[in-house]
ZADO-98277 format. One line per field, with one value per residue (C-alpha): residue number from 1; x, z, y. Coordinates in steps of 0.2 Angstrom, whole numbers, plus 5000, padded with zeros to 4 digits. Layout:
residues N
nr = c(NUM	...)
xx = c(X	...)
zz = c(Z	...)
yy = c(Y	...)
end
This chain:
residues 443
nr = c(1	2	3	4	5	6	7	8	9	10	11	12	13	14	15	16	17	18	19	20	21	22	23	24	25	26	27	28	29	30	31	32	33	34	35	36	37	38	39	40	41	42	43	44	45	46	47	48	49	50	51	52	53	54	55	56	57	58	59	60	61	62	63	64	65	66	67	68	69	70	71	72	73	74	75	76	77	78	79	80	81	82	83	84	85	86	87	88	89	90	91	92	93	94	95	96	97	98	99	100	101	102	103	104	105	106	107	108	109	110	111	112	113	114	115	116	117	118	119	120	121	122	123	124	125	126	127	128	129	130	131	132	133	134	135	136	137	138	139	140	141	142	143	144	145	146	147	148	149	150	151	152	153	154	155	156	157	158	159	160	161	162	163	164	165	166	167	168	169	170	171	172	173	174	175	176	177	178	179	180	181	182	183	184	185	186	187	188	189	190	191	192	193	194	195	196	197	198	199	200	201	202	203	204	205	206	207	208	209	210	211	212	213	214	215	216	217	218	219	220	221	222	223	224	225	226	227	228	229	230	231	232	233	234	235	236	237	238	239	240	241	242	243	244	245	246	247	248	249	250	251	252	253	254	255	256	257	258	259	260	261	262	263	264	265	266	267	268	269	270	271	272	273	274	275	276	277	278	279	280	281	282	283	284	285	286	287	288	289	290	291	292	293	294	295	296	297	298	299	300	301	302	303	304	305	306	307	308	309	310	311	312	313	314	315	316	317	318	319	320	321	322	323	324	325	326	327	328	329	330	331	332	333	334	335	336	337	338	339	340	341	342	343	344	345	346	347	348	349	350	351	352	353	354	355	356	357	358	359	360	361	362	363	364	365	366	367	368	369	370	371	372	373	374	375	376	377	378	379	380	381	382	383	384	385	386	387	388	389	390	391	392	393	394	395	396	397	398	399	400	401	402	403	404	405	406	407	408	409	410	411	412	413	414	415	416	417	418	419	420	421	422	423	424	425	426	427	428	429	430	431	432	433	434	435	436	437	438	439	440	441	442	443)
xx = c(5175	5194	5198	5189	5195	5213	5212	5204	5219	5232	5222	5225	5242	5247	5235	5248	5263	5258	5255	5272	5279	5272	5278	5297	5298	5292	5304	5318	5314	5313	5330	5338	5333	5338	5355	5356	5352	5366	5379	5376	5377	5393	5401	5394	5405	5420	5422	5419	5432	5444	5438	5442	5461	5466	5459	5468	5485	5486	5484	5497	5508	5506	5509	5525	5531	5526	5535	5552	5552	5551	5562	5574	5570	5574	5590	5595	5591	5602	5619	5615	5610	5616	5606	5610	5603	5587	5584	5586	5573	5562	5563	5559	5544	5539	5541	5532	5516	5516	5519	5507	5493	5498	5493	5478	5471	5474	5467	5452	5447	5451	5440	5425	5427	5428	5413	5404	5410	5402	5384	5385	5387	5373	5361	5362	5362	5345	5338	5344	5334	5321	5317	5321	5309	5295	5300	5299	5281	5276	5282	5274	5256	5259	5262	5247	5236	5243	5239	5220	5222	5228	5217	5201	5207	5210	5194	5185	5192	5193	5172	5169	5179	5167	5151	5157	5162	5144	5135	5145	5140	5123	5124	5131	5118	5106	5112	5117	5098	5091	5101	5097	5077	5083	5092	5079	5064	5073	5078	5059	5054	5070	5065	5059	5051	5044	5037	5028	5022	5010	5006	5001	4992	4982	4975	4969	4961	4953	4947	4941	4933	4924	4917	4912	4901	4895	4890	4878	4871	4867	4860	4847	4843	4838	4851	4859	4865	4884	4885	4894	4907	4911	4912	4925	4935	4932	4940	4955	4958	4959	4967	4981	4978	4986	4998	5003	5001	5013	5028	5026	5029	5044	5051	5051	5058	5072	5076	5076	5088	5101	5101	5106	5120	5126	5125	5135	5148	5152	5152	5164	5175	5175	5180	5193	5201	5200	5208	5222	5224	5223	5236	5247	5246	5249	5265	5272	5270	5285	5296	5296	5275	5277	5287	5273	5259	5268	5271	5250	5242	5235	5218	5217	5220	5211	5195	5199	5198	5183	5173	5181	5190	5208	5215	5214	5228	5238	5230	5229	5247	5251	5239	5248	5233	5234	5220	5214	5213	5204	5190	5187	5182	5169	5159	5165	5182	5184	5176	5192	5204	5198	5186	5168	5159	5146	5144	5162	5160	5144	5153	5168	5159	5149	5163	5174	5157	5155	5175	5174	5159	5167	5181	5169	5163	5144	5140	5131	5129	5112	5116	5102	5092	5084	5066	5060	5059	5039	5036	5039	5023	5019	5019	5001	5001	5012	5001	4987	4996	4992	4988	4973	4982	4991	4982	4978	4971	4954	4937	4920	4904	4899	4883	4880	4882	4882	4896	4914	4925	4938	4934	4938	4944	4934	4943	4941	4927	4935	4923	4925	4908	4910	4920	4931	4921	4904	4917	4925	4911	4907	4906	4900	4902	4885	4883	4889	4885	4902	4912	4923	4944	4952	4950	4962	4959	4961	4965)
zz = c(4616	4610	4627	4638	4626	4628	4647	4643	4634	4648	4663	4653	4649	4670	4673	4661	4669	4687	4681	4672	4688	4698	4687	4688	4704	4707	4695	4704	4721	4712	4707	4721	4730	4719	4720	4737	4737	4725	4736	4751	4742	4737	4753	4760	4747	4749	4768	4767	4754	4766	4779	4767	4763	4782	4784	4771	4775	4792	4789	4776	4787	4801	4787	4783	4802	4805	4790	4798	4813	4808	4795	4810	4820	4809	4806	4824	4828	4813	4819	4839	4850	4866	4882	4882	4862	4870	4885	4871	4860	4874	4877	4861	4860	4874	4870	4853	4860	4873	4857	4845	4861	4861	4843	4840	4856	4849	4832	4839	4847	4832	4823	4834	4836	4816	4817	4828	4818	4803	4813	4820	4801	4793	4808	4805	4786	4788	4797	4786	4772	4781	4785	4768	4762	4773	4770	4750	4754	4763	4747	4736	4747	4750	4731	4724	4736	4730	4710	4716	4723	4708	4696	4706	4704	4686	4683	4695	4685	4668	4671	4679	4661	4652	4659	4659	4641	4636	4646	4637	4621	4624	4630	4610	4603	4611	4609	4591	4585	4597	4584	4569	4572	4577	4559	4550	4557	4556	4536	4535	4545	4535	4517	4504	4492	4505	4515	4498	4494	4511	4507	4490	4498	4512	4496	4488	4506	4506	4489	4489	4506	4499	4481	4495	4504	4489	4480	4496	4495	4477	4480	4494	4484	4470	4458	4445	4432	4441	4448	4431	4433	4452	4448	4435	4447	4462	4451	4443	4463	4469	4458	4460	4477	4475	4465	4478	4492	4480	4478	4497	4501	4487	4495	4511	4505	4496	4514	4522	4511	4515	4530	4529	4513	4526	4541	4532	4527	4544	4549	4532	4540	4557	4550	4540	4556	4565	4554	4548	4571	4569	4554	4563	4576	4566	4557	4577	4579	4585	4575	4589	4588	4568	4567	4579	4570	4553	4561	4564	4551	4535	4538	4554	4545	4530	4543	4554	4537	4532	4548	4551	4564	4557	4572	4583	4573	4583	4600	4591	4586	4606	4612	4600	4594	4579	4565	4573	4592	4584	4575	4590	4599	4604	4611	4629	4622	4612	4629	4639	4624	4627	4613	4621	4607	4603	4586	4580	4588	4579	4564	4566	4572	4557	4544	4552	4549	4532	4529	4535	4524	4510	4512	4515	4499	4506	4502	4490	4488	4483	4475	4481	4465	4467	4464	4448	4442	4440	4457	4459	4452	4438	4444	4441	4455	4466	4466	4473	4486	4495	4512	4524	4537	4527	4535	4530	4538	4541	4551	4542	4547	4542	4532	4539	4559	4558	4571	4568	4567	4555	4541	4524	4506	4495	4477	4462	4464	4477	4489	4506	4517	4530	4548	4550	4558	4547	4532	4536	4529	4515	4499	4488	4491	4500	4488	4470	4471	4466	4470	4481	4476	4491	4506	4513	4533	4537	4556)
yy = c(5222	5220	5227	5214	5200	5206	5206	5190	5184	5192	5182	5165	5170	5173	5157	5148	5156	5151	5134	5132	5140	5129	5114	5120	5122	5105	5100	5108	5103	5082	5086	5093	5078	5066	5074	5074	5055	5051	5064	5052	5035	5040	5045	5031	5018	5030	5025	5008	5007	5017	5005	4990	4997	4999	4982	4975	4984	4979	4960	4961	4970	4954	4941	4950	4952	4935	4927	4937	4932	4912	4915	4921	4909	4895	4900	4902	4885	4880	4889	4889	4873	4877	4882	4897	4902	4889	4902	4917	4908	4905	4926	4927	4917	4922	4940	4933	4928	4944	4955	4944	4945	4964	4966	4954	4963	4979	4973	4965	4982	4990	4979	4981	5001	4996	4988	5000	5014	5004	5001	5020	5024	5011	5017	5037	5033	5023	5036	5048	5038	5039	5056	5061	5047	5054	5073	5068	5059	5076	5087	5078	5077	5097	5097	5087	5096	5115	5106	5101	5121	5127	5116	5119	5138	5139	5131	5142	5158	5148	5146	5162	5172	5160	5165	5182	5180	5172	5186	5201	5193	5189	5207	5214	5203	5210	5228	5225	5219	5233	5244	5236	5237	5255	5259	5250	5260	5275	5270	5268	5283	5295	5286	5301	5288	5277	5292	5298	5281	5284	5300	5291	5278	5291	5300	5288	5281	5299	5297	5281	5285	5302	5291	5278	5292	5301	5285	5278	5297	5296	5277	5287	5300	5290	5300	5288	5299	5298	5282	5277	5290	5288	5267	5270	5282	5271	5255	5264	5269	5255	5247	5261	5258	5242	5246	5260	5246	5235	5248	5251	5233	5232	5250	5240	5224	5235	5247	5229	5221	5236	5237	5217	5221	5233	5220	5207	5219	5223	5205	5203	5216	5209	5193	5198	5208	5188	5178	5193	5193	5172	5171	5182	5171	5157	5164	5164	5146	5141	5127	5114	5113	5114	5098	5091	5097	5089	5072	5070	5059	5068	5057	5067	5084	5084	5078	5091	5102	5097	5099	5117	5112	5113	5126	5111	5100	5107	5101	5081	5081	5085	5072	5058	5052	5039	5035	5018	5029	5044	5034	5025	5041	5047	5063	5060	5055	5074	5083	5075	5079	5099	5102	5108	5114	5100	5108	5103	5087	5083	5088	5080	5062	5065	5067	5053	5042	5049	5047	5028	5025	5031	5020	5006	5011	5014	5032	5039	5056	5065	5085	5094	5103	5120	5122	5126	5144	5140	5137	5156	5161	5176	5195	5193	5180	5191	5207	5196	5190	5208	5202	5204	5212	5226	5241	5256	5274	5279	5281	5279	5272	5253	5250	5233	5236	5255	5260	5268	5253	5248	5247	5236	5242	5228	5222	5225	5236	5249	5249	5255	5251	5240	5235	5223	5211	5213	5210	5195	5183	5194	5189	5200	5220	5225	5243	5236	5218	5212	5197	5202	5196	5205	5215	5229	5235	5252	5257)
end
């Protein structure tokens, strides 16, 4: 058993680790993208500032050329005004406007091969947006379904190691009470003091059986000189009879009660082992779920305490459920939380009720009182209670019905005359006359 629940243990433990798996690589591939994303909106603002300098140097440069050559000019038609300087100055304008028509045309292509560059660069960046939006919305489908995969999967095995687990344990039940009856009707087979009890009992069958038969004899033959003898044997018989019955029943009881002393120490011992295994465990908690566990509110605790449910603190304090959000909850609410048992839940609704109540200051509490010692009866009262069913050996012949039947012990007088069926509405022994107390069967 601590082999299958081990491997048990090792398969939830893989389950984990591909579903953590699964999780970081997600994760990773998230961040890689996001990366990428952030690498392309930045080379995208480094050329557009380079684009922006050029642009501004090359206007600067033309203010400065311009502002020179009018500063020239200016000065020229201050010192010369004859028609030669005239003609010159007409060169140079002319050779002005051919130079400043040389430029603005060079700048004007430069612009638009700036401003194609630019729409060539905006375009392939769109697209690039694009594909990586639709190759992100492609990941994330691919991954949702490989999570419906996994998460179908997990639950799949999670349900398959249940009802494997249930079947295994349904199967050591089983085994385990086949034992039991096993040991306890070998103990009862093995048992010196039991074993001479019925060798007891089957004497004084035999006895009681022979006085029975010799008694009727005497009553045919007319011969009463005995009968006062045999009665008195027959009644000290039977009386040891049920005293023998008694001490068989106790012998029994006893046997019984030791084989369950033993069973409960073995289920004491295989306790022990679990929670020694469950407070290792617990000594391994790791700080991080510690400081989690201490930040849940005590309310939640010491209710979790009182319904025996305390090993799930630690699955409360993870959720981050509060006082107000936990006393609202209810059984579907603890089934999506992750507790199944519906015996912890009754017992934990039951307490938070009882706990609410309390507060409210509407509960009263009734101690429950054990039944008087009276009640019990007197050993007197006890040794009657010999029942109708205890059966005992032998084979005689009824003096009602006249077959070989079963046939009845009758008390006090010790009696054995009649078959079961002829004895059942008899109330008064058919040889003595007596009222008949009890009646023992024999088989």
């Amino acid at each position: 058993m601590l082999a299958i629940e081990s491997q048990l243990q090792e398969a939830q433990v893989a389950d984990s680790h591909l579903a953590e798996d699964s999780v970081e690589k997600r994760r990773q591939l998230l961040l890689e993208m996001a990366r990428e994303q952030n690498d392309l909106h930045e080379a995208f603002l480094e050329i557009q500032n380079q684009k922006y300098a050029e642009r501004k140097k090359l206007m600067s440069y033309l203010e400065k050329h311009a502002a020179s050559l009018i500063e020239e000019i200016s000065s020229s038609i201050s010192l010369n005004t004859s028609e030669k300087f005239k003609e010159a100055l007409e060169a140079d304008r002319l050779e002005m406007e051919q130079l400043y028509s040389t430029k603005y045309y060079e700048m004007d292509a430069a612009k638009k091969q700036l401003i194609l560059d630019s729409m060539v660069d905006t375009l392939h960046h769109n697209d690039l947006q694009t594909f990586q939006s639709e190759q992100k919305k492609h990941l994330l489908g691919q991954l949702q379904e490989s999570d419906l995969v996994t998460t179908k999967l997990l639950e799949d095995t999670l349900r398959v190691h249940e009802k494997a687990q249930q079947d295994l344990a349904q199967h050591i039940q089983e085994a385990e009470d086949y034992q039991k009856a096993a040991f306890e009707t070998l103990q009862l087979k093995n048992d010196k003091i039991n074993n001479h009890i019925i060798q007891q009992i089957q004497l004084i069958e035999m006895e009681l059986s022979r006085l029975s038969e010799a008694e009727r004899a005497k009553q045919h033959l007319r011969a009463s000189s005995s009968l006062d003898t045999l009665s008195s044997q027959r009644t000290e018989l039977a009386y040891l009879l049920v005293q023998l019955l008694n001490n068989k029943a106790e012998r029994e009881k006893q046997l019984r009660q030791y084989v369950k002393e033993m069973e409960r120490k073995k289920n004491a011992e295989m306790a022990d082992f679990w929670l020694i295994q469950y407070q290792t465990l617990l000594d391994r908690k790791p700080p991080e779920v510690k400081a989690l566990e201490e930040q849940l509110d005590k309310r939640i605790v010491n209710i979790l305490e009182s319904a025996d449910a305390e090993h799930y603190v630690t699955l409360f304090a993870s959720k981050g459920v509060d006082w107000s959000k936990f006393i609202s909850m209810d059984r579907d609410d603890f089934k999506r939380l992750g507790i199944l048992s519906e015996d912890i839940i009754d017992a934990l609704m039951k307490v938070v009720s009882t706990s609410i109540c309390s507060a409210a200051g509407a509960v009263s509490m009734e101690v429950p009182s054990a039944p008087p010692q009276d009640s019990l009866g007197t050993p007197e009262q006890i040794e009657q209670l010999v029942s109708f069913d205890v059966k005992l050996w032998h084979s005689s012949e009824c003096v009602i019905c006249f077959e070989v039947k079963v046939l009845l012990v009758f008390l006090p007088c010790g009696h054995v005359c009649c078959c079961r069926g002829c004895g059942e509405s008899v109330s008064q022994c058919p040889l003595c006359r007596v009222t008949v107390e009890n009646k023992l069967s024999f088989i």
